[in-house]
MDTraj code that builds the backbone (N, CA, C; nanometers):
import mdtraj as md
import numpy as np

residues = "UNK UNK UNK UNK UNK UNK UNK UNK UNK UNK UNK UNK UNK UNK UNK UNK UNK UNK UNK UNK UNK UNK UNK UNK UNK UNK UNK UNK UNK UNK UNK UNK UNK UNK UNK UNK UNK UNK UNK UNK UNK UNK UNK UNK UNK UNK UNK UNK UNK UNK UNK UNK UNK UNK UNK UNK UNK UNK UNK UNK UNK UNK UNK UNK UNK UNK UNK UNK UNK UNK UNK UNK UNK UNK UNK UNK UNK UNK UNK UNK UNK UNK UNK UNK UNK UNK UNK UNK UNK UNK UNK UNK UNK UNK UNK UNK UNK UNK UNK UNK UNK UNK".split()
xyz = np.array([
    [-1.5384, 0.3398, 0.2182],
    [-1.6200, 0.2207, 0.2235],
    [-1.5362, 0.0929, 0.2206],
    [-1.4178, 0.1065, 0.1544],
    [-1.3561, -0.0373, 0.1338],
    [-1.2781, -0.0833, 0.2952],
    [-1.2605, 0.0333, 0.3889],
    [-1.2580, -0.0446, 0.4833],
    [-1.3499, -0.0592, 0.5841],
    [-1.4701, 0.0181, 0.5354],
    [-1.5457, -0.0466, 0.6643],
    [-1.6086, -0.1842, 0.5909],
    [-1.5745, -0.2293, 0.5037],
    [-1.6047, -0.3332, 0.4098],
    [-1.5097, -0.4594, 0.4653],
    [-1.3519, -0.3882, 0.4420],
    [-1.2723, -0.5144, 0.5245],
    [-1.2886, -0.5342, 0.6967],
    [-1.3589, -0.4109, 0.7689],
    [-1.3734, -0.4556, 0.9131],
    [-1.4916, -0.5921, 0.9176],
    [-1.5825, -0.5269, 0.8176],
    [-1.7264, -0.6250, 0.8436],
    [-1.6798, -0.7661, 0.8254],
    [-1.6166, -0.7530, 0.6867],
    [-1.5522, -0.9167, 0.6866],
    [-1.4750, -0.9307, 0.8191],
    [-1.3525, -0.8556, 0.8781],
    [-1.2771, -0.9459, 0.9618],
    [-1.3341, -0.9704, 1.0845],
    [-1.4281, -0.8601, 1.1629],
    [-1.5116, -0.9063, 1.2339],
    [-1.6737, -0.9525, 1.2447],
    [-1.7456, -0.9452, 1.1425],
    [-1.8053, -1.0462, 1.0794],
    [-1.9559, -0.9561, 1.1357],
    [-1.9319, -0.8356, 1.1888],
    [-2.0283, -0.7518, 1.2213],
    [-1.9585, -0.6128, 1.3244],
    [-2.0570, -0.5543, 1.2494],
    [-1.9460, -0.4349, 1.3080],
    [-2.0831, -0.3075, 1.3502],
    [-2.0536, -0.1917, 1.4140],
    [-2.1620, -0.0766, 1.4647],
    [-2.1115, 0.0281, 1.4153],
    [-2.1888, 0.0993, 1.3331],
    [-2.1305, 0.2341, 1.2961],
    [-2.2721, 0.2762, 1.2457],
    [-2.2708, 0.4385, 1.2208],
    [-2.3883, 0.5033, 1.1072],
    [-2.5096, 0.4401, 1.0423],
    [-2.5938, 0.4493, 1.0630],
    [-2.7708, 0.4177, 1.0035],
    [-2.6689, 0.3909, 0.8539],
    [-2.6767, 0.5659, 0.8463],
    [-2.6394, 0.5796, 0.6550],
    [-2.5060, 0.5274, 0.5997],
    [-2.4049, 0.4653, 0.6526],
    [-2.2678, 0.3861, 0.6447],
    [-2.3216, 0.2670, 0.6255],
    [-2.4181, 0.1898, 0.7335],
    [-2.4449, 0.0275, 0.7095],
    [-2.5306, 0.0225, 0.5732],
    [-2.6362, 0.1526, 0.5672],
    [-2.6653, 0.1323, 0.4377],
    [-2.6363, 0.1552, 0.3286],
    [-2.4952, 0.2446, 0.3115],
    [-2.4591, 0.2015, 0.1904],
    [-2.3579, 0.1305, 0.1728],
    [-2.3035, 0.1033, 0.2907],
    [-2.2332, -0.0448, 0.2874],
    [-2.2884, -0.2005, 0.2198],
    [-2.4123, -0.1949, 0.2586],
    [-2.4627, -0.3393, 0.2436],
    [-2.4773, -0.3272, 0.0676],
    [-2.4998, -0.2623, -0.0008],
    [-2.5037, -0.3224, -0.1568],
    [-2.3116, -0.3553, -0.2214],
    [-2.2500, -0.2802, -0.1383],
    [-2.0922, -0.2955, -0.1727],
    [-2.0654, -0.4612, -0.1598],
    [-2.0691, -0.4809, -0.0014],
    [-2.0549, -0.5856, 0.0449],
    [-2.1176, -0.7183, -0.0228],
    [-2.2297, -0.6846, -0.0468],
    [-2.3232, -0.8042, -0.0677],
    [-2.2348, -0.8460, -0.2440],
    [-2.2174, -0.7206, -0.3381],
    [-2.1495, -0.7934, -0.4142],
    [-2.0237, -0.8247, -0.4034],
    [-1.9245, -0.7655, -0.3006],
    [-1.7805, -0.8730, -0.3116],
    [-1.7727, -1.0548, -0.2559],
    [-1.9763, -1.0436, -0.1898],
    [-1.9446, -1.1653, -0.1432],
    [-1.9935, -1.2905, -0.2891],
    [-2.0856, -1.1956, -0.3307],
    [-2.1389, -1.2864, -0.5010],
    [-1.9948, -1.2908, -0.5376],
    [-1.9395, -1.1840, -0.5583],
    [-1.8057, -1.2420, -0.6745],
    [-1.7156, -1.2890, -0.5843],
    [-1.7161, -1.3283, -0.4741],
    [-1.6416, -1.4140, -0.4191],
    [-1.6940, -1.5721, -0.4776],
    [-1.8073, -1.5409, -0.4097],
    [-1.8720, -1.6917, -0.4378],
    [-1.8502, -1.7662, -0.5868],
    [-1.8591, -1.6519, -0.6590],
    [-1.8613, -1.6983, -0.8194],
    [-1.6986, -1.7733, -0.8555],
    [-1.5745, -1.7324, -0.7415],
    [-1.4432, -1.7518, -0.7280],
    [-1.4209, -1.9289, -0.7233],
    [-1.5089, -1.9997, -0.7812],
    [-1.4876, -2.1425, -0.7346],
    [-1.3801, -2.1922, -0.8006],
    [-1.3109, -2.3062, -0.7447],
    [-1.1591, -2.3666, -0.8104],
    [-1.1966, -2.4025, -0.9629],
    [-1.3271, -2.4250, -1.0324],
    [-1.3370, -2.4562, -1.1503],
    [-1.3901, -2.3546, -1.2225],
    [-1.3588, -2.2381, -1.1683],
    [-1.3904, -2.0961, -1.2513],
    [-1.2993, -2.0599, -1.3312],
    [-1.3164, -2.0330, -1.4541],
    [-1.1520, -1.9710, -1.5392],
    [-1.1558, -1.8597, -1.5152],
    [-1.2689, -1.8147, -1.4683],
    [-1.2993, -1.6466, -1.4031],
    [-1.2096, -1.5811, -1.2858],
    [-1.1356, -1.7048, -1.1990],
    [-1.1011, -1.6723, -1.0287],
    [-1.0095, -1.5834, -1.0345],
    [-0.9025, -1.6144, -1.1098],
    [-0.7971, -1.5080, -1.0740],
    [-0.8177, -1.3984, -1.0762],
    [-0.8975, -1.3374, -1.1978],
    [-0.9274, -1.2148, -1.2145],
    [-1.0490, -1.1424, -1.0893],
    [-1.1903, -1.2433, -1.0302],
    [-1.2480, -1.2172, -0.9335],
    [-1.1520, -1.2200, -0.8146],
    [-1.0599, -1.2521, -0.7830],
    [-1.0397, -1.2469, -0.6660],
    [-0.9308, -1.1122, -0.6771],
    [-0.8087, -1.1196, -0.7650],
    [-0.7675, -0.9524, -0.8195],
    [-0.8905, -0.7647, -0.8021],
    [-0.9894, -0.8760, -0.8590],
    [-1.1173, -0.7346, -0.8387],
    [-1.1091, -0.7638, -0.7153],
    [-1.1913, -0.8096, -0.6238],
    [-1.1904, -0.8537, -0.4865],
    [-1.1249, -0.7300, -0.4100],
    [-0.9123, -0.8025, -0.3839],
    [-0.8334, -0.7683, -0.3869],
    [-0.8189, -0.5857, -0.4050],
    [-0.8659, -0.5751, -0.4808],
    [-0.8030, -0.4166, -0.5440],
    [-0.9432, -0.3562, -0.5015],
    [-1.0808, -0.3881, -0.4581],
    [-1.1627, -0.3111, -0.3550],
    [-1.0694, -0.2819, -0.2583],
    [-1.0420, -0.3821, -0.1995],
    [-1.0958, -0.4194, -0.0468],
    [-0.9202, -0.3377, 0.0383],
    [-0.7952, -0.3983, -0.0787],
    [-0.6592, -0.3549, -0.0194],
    [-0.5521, -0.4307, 0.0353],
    [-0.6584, -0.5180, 0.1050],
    [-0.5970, -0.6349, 0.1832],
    [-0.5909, -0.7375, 0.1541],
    [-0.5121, -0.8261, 0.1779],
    [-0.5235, -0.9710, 0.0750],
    [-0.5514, -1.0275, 0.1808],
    [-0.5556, -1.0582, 0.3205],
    [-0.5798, -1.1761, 0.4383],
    [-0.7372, -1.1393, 0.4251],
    [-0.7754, -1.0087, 0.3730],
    [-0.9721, -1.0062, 0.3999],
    [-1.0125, -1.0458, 0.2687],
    [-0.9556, -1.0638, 0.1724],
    [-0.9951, -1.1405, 0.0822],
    [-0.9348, -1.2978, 0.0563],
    [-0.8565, -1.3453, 0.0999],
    [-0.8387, -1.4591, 0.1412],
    [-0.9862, -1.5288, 0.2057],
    [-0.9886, -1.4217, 0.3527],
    [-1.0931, -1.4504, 0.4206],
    [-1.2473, -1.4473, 0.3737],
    [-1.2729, -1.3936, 0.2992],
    [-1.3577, -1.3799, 0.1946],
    [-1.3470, -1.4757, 0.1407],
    [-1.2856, -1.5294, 0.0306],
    [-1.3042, -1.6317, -0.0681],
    [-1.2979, -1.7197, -0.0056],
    [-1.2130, -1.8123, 0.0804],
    [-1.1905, -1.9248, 0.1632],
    [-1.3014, -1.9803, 0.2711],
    [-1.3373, -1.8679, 0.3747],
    [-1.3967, -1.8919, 0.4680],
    [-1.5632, -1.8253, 0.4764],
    [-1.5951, -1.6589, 0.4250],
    [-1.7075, -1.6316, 0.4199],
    [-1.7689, -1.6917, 0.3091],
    [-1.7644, -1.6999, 0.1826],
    [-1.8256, -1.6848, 0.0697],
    [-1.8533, -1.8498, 0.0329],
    [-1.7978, -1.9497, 0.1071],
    [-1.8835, -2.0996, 0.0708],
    [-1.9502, -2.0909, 0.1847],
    [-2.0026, -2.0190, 0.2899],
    [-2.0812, -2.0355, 0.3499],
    [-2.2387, -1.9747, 0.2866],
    [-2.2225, -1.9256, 0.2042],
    [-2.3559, -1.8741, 0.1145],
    [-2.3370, -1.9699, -0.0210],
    [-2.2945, -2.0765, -0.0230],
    [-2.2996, -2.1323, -0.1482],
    [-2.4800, -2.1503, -0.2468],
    [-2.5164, -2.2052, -0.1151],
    [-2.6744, -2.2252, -0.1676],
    [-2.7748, -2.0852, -0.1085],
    [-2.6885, -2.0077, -0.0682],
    [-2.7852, -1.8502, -0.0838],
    [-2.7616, -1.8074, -0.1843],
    [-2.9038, -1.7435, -0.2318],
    [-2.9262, -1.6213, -0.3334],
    [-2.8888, -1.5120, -0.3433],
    [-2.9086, -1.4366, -0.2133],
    [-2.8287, -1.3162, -0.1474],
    [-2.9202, -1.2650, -0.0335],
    [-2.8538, -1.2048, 0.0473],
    [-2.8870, -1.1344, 0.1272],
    [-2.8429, -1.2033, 0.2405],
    [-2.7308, -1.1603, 0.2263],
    [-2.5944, -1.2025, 0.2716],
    [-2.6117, -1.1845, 0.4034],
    [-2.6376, -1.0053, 0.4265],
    [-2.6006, -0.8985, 0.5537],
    [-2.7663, -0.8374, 0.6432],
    [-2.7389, -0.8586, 0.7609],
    [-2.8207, -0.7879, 0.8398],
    [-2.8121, -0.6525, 0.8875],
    [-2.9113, -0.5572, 0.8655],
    [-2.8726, -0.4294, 0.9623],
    [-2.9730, -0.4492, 1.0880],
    [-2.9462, -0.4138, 1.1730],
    [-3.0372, -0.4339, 1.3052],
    [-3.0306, -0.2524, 1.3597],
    [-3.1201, -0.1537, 1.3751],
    [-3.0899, -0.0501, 1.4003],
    [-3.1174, -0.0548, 1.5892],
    [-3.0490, 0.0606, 1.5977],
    [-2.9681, 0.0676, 1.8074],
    [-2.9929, 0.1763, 1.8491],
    [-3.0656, 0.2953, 1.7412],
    [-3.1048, 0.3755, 1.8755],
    [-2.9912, 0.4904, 1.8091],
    [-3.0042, 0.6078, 1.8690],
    [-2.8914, 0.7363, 1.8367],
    [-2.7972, 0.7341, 1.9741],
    [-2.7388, 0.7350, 1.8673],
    [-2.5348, 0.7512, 1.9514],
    [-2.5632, 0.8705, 2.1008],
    [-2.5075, 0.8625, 2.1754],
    [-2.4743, 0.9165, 2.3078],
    [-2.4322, 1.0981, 2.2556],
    [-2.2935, 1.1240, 2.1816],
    [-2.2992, 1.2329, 2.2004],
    [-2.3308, 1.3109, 2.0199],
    [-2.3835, 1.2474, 1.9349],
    [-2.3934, 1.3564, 1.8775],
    [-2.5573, 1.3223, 1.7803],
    [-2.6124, 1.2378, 1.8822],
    [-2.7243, 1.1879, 1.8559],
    [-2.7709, 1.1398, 1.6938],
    [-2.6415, 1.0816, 1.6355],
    [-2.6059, 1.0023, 1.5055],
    [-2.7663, 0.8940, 1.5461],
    [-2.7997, 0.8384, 1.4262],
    [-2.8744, 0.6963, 1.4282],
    [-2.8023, 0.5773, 1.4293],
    [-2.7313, 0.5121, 1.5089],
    [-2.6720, 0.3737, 1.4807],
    [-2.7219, 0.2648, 1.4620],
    [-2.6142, 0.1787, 1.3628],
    [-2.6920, 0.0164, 1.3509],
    [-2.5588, -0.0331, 1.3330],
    [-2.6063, -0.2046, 1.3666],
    [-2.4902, -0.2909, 1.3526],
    [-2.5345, -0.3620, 1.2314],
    [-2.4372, -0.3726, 1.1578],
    [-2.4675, -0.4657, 1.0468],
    [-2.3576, -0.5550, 1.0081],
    [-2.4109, -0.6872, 1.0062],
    [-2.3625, -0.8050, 1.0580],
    [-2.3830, -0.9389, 0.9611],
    [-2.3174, -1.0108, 0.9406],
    [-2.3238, -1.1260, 0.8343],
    [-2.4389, -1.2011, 0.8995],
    [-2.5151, -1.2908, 0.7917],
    [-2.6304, -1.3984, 0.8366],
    [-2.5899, -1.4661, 0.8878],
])
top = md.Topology()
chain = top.add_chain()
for i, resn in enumerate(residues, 1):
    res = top.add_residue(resn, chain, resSeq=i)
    for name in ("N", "CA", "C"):
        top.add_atom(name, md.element.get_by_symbol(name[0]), res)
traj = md.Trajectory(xyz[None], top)
């Protein structure tokens, strides 16, 4: 999960599995709260963005996370992520969906 977690962040929506986007989206939705909670006047940040960090693996998708996704939900509550479902896959007749940032 933690990298189909860092794809969604780096491409900001991604297509895979019915049952992947959905249990992706409760993961996701909280690295983007404790991103958000990461503000410069948090005594909390270092340590949220370390958790962050030690999900996810990568430090440029949590960079990207804290910097660029997560003040864009400043005044959201949550519900961060969309799933949009696509129909079953070509050869092994999987259910696919894309699930994709708001």
């Amino acid at each position: 999960m933690a990298n189909l977690a860092a794809s969604l962040f780096a491409a900001e929506a991604i297509v895979t599995t019915e049952a992947k986007a959905k249990a992706l989206r409760p993961i996701a939705e909280k690295l983007i709260t404790k991103a958000k909670k990461a503000t410069a006047d948090d005594p909390m940040r270092i340590h949220r963005i370390r958790q962050i960090q030690g999900y996810l693996g990568d430090r440029e998708m949590t960079h990207k996370l804290v910097t660029d996704v997560a003040p864009r939900y400043s005044e959201r509550p949550g519900g961060y992520l969309r799933i949009y479902k696509l129909g079953p896959r070509q050869g092994d007749n999987a259910q696919m969906a894309r699930i994709e940032l708001v």
